[in-house]
Steps between C-alpha positions, in 0.01 A plus 500: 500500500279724205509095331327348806230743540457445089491144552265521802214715320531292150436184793228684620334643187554116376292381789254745497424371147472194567277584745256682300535204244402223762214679590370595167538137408325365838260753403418338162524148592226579797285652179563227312395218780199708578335533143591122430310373815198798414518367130475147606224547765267695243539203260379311737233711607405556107440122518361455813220727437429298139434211727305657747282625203486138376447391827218701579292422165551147583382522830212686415448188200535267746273641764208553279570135375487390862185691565341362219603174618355545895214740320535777675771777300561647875634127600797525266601778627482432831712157401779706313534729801528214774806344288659830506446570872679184543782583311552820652557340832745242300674833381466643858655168638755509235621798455847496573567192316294617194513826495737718722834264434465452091460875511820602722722243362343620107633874646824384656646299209375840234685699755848292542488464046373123506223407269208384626176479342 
C-alpha cells in the first residue's frame, strides 16, 4: 500500500512540474510575441515619422511654389490644405479597409508566429 501512496505523490510532484514548466514557458512565449510585434511597430513608426518629415518639407516646397504660381504665398497654402481635407474624409471613408483590418490582421498573424511584414 506504502508503494501506491509513493507512486501517487512522485505522479503528483511530476505534474506539478510540469505545471510550473507550462506556465513559465507560456509565460515567455507571451514575452516573446509581445516585444516582436512592439519591435516591429516602432520600426515602423521610426520610418513613418522620416516620411512625415519629408513629407512636410515637401509640402511646405510645394505650397510656396504654388503660391508663387497663383501670387499670393497664402494661396498655396490654402491649396495644400484643401487636398488634405479631402483625403482625410477618403481616410474617414476608408478606414476599415485601409487602416483598421491591415492593422488587426498585421497583430493576429505576430501573435499566432506567422511572418508578416
Amino acid at each position: 500500500m506504502e508503494n501506491n501512496i509513493t507512486t501517487i505523490e512522485k505522479l503528483i510532484e511530476k505534474a506539478e512540474t510540469y505545471s510550473k514548466t507550462s506556465l513559465a514557458l507560456c509565460k515567455y512565449e507571451a514575452v516573446y510575441k509581445f516585444a516582436d510585434i512592439l519591435s516591429n511597430l516602432s520600426v515602423k513608426l521610426a520610418i513613418s515619422i522620416v516620411v512625415i518629415l519629408f513629407m512636410l518639407f515637401m509640402n511646405i516646397g510645394l505650397a510656396l511654389f504654388i503660391g508663387d504660381y497663383l501670387e499670393a504665398t497664402y494661396m498655396g497654402f490654402f491649396v495644400i490644405g484643401l487636398g488634405y481635407f479631402f483625403l482625410s474624409i477618403l481616410l474617414y471613408i476608408f478606414r476599415e479597409s485601409w487602416i483598421i483590418t491591415p492593422v488587426s490582421n498585421f497583430i493576429i498573424h505576430k501573435m499566432n508566429g506567422n511572418k508578416a511584414s
